[in-house]
N, C-alpha and C positions, 0 to 999 in steps of 0.2 A: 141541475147541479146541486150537491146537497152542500149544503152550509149549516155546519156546527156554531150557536152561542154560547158562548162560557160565562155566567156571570158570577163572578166572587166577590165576598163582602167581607169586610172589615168592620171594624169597631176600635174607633184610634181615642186616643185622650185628647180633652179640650178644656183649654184655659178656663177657669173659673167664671161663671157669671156673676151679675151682681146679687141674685133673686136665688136663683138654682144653681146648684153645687155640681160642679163636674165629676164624673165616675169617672174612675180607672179602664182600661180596653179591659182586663181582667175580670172586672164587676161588669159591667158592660155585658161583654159574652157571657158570664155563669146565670144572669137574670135572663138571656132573651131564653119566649119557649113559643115566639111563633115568628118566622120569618120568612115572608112572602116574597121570591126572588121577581124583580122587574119584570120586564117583557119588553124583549128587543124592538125598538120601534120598527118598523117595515122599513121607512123613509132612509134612517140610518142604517138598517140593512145592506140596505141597497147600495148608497151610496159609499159602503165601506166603512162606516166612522163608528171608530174605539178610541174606548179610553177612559178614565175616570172620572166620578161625579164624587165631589165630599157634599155631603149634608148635616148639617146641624140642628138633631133633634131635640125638642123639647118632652119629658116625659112627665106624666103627672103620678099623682101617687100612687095610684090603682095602675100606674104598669101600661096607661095609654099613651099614643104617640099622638100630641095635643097639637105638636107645632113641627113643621120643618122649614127653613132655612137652607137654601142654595149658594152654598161658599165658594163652589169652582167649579164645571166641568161642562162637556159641550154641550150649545142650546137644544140640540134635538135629542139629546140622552138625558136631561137633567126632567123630563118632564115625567120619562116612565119610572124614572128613578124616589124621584118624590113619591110619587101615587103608591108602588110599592113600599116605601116605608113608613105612609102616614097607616100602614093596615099590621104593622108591626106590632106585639105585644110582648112586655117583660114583666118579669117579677116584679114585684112593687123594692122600690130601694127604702133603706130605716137609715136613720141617723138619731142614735140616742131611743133607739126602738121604737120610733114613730115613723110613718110613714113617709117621704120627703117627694119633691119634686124634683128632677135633676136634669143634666144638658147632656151629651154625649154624641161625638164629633164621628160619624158616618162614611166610610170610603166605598162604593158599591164602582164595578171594573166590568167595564164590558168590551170585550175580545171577541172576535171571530177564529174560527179554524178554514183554512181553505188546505186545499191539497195543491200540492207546488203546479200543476197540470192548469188548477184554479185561477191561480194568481198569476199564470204566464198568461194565460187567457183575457186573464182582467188588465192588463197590461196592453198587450194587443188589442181591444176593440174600448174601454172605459179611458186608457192615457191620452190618444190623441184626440178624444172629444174631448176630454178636461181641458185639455192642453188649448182647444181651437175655440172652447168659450170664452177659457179665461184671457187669452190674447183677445179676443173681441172685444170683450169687457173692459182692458185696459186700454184697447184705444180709444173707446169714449170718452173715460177720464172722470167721468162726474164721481163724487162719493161714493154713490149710493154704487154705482159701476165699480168703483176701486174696491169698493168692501167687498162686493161678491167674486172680485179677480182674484181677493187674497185666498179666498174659502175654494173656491175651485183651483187653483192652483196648487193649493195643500192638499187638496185633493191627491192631484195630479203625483206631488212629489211622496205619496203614500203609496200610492198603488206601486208606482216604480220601484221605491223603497220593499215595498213588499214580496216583488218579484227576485228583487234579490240579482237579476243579473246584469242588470240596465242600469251602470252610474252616468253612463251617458243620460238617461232618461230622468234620472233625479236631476244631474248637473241642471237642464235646459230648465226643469221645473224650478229648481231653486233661484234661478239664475231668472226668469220669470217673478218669483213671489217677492225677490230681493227688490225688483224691479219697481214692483207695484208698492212696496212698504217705503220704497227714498219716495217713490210721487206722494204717498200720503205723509209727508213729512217726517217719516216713522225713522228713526236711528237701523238703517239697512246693514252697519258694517260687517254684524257677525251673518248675518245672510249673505253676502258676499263671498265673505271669505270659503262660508260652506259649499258657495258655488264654485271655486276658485279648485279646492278641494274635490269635489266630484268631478270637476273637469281634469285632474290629474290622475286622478285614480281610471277614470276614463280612456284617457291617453296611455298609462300603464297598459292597462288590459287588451289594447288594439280598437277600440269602441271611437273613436274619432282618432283625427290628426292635429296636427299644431296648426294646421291650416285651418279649421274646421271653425264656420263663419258665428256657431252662439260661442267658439270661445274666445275669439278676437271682442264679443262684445261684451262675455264677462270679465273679459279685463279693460275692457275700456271702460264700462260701469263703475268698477270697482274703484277704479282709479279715478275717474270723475268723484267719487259719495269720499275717499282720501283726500282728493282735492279740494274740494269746497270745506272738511272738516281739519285744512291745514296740515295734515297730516303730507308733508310734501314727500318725504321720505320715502313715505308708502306708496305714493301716489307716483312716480314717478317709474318702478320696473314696470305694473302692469300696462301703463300708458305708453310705455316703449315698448313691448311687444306687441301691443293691440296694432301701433303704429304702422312697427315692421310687418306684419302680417299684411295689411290692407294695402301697405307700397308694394309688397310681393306679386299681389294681384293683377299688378297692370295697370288697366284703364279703368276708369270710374264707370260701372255701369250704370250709375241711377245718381242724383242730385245729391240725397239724404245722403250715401256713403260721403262722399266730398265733402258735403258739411261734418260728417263725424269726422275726419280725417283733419279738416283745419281745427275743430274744436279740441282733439288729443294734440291734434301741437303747439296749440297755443296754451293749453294749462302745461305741455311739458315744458314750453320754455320759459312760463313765469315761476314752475317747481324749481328749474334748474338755477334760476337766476337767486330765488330762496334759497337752495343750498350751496350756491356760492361754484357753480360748474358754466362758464359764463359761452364755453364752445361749445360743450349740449346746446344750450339756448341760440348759441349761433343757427346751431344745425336744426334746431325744428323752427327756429323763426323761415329758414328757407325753405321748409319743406311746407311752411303756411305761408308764404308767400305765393308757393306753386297753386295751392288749393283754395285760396283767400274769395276765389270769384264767388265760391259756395255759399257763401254767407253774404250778409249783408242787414244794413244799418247801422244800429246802435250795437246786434251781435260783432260784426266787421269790426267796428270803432274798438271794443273790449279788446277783441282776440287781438287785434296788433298791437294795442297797449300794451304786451308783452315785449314785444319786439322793439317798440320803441327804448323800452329799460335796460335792455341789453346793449345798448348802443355803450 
């Protein structure tokens, strides 16, 4: 398969130092007269990953690159990126016709070319391996597991993203990484929502149905990360569809469902009790009554807490 690397470079302005004087992108460019383009790491290759590194060079007077500084961009591309600009060389800059030292703030973009044939291919055999580590990953739960669910999972929702025909295939991923970022305490909402979004546009297209079992759970997600952040409002349509979906089902096939089942009725009937809708809250206190065996202890004790308030 041939794979094309495109790597383009900039030269952007940067705020003043205290020591060295920032050049203009315009000075900047008219000095450079030797610029050595990176070299795509293999690692990142492979794995798909583009995007941008900024750097913030230091130049000395003689036009060498003395210093670089890594301002942003991903860890497996920030490292070819450095090496190629510490071999960088410019005009010398004057200030008052002396030779100066100076700073100047570095974009270097690394993009792939695939051919649409590529990416539907990367799709079909790279997605659901992303897709089956990063689940494995998140059920262990440690850290160090959560960090690497996030990275494979964005993985996951690139490649999809790339392919261009699967919002199903980004929804699951999104809806995955949204996942993994509420367990690391991480503010999930606008990943949520992105996944909420994929899953419609999804639905649009014929790529699932309203039945279809990751979207009952990105909205139950979504409505749970609403709920806990009070957001009752918000939290209370996805939680009633996720609801209705799962009672549509029938019989509970597996324990874990039941439990999700009394857990969306029990926050919908303390949402509804917050916003002053006291028959909702009637109606899913009964419908967690039906399901209450699911749970148990101190969880049980909470979720009917709800039901009690409705009284």
């Amino acid at each position: 398969m041939l794979i094309l690397a495109t790597l383009s470079i900039s030269i952007c302005v940067l705020a003043a130092a205290a020591q060295e004087p920032a050049v203009t992108r315009g000075e900047a460019l008219e000095h450079l007269l030797t610029r050595v383009p990176p070299v795509y790491p293999p690692l990142a290759r492979q794995a798909r990953i583009m995007g941008s590194v900024q750097l913030t060079l230091s130049i000395d007077e003689k036009g060498n690159v003395t210093d670089v500084k890594v301002d942003s961009g991903h860890p497996m591309l920030t490292g070819s990126a450095v090496d190629a600009a510490r071999q960088w060389k410019f005009r010398p800059f004057t200030a008052d016709d002396e030779p100066v030292e100076v700073t100047a703030a570095v974009l270097i973009n690394f993009t792939l070319n695939y051919s649409p044939e590529d990416l539907e291919r990367g799709f079909q055999t790279d997605y659901p391996y992303q897709m089956k580590v990063a689940r494995l990953e998140f059920s262990k739960g440690t850290p160090e597991q959560l960090s690497e669910a996030a990275l494979d999972s964005a993985k996951a929702l690139e490649i999809a993203h790339a392919a261009h025909r699967h919002p199903d295939g980004e929804a699951r991923a999104q809806l995955l990484l949204a996942r993994v970022h509420q367990a690391q305490a991480k503010d999930a909402t606008k990943d949520f929502e992105n996944a909420l979004q994929l899953f419609r546009e999804a639905e649009v297209q014929g790529k699932i149905t309203d039945s279809d079992k990751d979207l009952a759970d990105a909205r139950f997600y979504a409505g749970e990360n609403y709920f806990h952040s009070e957001n009752f409002a918000a939290a209370e349509p996805p939680l009633q569809l996720a609801l209705q979906t799962w009672i549509t089902w029938g019989s509970v096939p597996f324990p874990e469902r039941g439990a999700q089942i009394a857990r969306a009725a029990s926050m919908l009937a303390a949402a509804n009790i917050q916003l002053g809708h006291p028959k909702a809250a009637e109606e899913s206190c009964r419908v967690l009554k039906r399901y209450k065996k699911y749970l148990h202890g101190l969880e049980l004790d909470q979720a009917m807490q709800a039901c009690v308030w409705s009284r």
